[in-house]
C-alpha positions in Angstrom: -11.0 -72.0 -87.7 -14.8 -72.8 -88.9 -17.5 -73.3 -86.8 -17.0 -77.0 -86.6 -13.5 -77.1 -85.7 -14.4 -74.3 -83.0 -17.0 -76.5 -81.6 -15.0 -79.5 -81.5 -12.5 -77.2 -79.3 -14.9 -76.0 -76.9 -16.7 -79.4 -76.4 -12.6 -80.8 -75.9 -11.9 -77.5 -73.2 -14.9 -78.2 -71.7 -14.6 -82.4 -71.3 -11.0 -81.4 -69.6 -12.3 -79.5 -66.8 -12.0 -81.6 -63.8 -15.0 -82.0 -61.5 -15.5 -82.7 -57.7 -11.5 -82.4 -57.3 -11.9 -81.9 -53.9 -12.7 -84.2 -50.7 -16.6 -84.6 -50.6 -18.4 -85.1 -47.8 -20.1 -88.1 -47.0 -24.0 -88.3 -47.7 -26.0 -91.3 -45.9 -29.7 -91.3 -46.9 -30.8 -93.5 -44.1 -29.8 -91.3 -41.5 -31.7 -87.9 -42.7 -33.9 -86.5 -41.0 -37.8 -86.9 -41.4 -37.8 -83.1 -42.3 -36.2 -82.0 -45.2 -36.0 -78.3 -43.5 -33.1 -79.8 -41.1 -31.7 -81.2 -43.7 -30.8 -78.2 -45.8 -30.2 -76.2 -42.8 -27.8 -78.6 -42.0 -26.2 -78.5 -45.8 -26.0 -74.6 -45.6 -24.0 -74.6 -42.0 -21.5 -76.7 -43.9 -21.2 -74.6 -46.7 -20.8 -71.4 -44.4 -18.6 -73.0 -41.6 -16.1 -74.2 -44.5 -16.2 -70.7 -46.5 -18.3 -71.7 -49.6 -18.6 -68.5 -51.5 -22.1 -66.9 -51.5 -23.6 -70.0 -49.6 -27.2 -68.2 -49.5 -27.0 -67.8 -53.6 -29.8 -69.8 -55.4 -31.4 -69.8 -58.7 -34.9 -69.0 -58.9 -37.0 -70.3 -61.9 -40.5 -69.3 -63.1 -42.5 -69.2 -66.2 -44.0 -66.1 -68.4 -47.7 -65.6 -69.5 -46.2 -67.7 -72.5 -45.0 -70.7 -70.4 -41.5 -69.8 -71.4 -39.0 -70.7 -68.7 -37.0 -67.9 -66.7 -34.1 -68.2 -64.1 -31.9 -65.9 -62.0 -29.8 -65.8 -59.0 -31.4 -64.2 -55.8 -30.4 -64.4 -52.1 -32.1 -66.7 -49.6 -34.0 -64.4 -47.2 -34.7 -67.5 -44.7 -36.0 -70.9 -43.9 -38.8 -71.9 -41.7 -41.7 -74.5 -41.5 -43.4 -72.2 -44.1 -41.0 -73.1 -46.7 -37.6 -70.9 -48.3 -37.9 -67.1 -48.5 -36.4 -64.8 -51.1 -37.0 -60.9 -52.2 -38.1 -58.7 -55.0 -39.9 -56.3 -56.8 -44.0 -57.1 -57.5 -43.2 -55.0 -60.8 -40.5 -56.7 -62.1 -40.6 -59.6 -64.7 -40.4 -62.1 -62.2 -43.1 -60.5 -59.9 -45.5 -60.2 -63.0 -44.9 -63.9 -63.4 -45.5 -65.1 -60.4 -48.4 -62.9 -60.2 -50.0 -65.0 -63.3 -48.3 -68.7 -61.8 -47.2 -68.6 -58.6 -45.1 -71.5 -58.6 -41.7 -71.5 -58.8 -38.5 -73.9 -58.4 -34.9 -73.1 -56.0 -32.0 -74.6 -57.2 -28.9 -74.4 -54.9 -25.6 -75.3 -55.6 -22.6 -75.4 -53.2 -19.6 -76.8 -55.9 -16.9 -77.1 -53.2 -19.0 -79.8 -51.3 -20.6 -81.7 -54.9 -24.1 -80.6 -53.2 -27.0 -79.5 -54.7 -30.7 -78.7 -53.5 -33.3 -78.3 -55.7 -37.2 -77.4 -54.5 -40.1 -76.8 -56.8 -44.3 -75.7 -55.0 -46.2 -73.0 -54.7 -44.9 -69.5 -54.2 -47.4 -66.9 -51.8 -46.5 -62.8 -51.2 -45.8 -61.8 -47.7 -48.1 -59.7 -45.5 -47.8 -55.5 -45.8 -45.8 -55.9 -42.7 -43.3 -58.6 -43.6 -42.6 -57.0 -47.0 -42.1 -53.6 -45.3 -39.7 -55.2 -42.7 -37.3 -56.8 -45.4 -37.5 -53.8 -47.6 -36.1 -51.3 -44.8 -33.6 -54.0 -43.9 -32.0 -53.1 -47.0 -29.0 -51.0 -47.6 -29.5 -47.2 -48.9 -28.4 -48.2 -52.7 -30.2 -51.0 -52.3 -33.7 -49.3 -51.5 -33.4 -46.2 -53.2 -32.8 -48.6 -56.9 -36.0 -50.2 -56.3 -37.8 -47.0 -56.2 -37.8 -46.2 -59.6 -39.9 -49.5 -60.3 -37.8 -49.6 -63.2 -36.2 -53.3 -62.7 -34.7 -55.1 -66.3 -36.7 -51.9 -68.3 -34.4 -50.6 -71.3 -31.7 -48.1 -70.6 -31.0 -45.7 -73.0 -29.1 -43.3 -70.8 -27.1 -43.7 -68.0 -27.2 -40.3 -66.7 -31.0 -40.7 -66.6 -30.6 -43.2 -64.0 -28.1 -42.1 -61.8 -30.8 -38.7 -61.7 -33.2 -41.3 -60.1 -30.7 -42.9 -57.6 -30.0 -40.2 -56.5 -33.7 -38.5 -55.8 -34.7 -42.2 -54.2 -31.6 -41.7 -52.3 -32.4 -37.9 -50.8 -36.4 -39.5 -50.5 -34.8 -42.4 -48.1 -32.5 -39.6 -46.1 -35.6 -37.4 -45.7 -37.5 -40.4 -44.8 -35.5 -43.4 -43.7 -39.0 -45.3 -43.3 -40.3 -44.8 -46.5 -41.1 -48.2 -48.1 -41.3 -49.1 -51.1 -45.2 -50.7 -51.6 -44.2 -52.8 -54.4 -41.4 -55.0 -52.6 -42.4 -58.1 -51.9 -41.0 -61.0 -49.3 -42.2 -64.3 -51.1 -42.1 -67.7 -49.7 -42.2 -70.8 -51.5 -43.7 -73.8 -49.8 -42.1 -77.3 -51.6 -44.1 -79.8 -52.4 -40.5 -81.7 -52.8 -37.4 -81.1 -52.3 -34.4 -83.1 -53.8 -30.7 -83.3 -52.0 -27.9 -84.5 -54.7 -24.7 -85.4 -53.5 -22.1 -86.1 -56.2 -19.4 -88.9 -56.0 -16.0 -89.0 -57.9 -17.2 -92.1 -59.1 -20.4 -90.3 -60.9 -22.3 -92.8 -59.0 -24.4 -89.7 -57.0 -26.6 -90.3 -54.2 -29.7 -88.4 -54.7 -32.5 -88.2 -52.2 -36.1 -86.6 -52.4 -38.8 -85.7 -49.6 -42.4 -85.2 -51.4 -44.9 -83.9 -48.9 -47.7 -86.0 -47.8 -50.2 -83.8 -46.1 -48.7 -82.8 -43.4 -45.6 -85.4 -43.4 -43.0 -86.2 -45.6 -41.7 -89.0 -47.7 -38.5 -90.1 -48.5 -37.4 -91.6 -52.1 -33.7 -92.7 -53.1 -33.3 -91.4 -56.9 -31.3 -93.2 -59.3 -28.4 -91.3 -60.0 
């Protein structure tokens, strides 16, 4: 098969996936709330109640020293007035890049519901305290691999870094409060934040707050 006829197969498979089989729920813009905070938290209670795999999953996105786009898939931490919280390393890629632009963008996506949130703003580090407190909330594995400082370096050898697991693990035993002083708890503060409901009919409602000061304002999007 050539590399035409290969394509052509792929674009066919992937045309024949069915979308939004399920029942979706219903979406009415004119009854959201002024804050788009209740909104999502309203969105994510769904998604756990009903058993939506990984509801807390997201997709962070931020830019190199280049300007060259980046994305990965983190955990939400939490949600507050301040804005969406989320976890990681001040030393790895990500933490270098939003050292040089702190901005970033969340994209959420709960596929059993046809929902999708989507938030873009600017992105501060928490205090000493705050970043200590999330860091020894952590598991054992969890801490002791972010010891090394080490995050999306090249491996050559395994064994190398199962060595340093396991001395950041006996570190952590002999001193459950050690803490790690490059783990950081970020927050990003939206300056919008889009909610896209899709419809069988492709015809999906989308609605977006953009801050106003201190206030919000609602937009209907076209699909």
């Amino acid at each position: 098969m050539g590399e035409g006829d290969r394509g052509g197969a792929v674009r066919g498979r992937l045309r024949g996936i069915e979308m939004f089989a399920g029942p979706l729920p219903e979406f009415d813009p004119e009854r959201a709330p002024a804050d788009p905070v209740r909104l999502f938290l309203s969105w994510l209670s769904d998604a756990v109640t009903e058993g939506v795999r990984d509801p807390h999953a997201m997709t962070l996105s931020t830019v190199d020293e280049a300007g060259d786009p980046d994305a990965r898939v983190l955990i939400l931490k939490g949600v507050d007035g301040a804005g969406w919280q989320f976890a990681g390393h001040g030393f790895s890629p990500k933490g270098h890049q939003l050292a040089v632009h702190p901005r970033a963008a969340l994209t959420f996506y709960w596929p059993e519901h046809g929902r999708q949130v989507r938030l873009r703003g600017p992105v501060t580090p928490g205090s000493a305290q705050d970043n200590a407190t999330d860091f020894l909330g952590r598991s054992d594995t969890a801490r002791a691999a972010s010891l090394p400082a080490r995050q999306s370096q090249y491996l050559t050898d395994p064994a190398e870094r199962d060595r340093a697991l396991e001395r950041s693990l006996s570190l952590i035993r002999q001193e459950p409060s050690l803490v790690d002083s490059g783990w950081t708890l970020y927050t990003l503060a939206p300056a919008e934040v889009e909610f896209w409901q899709a419809a069988r009919s492709r015809v999906h409602t989308r609605l977006r707050y953009e801050r106003a000061g201190d206030c919000w304002e609602r937009f209907r999007l076209w699909p």
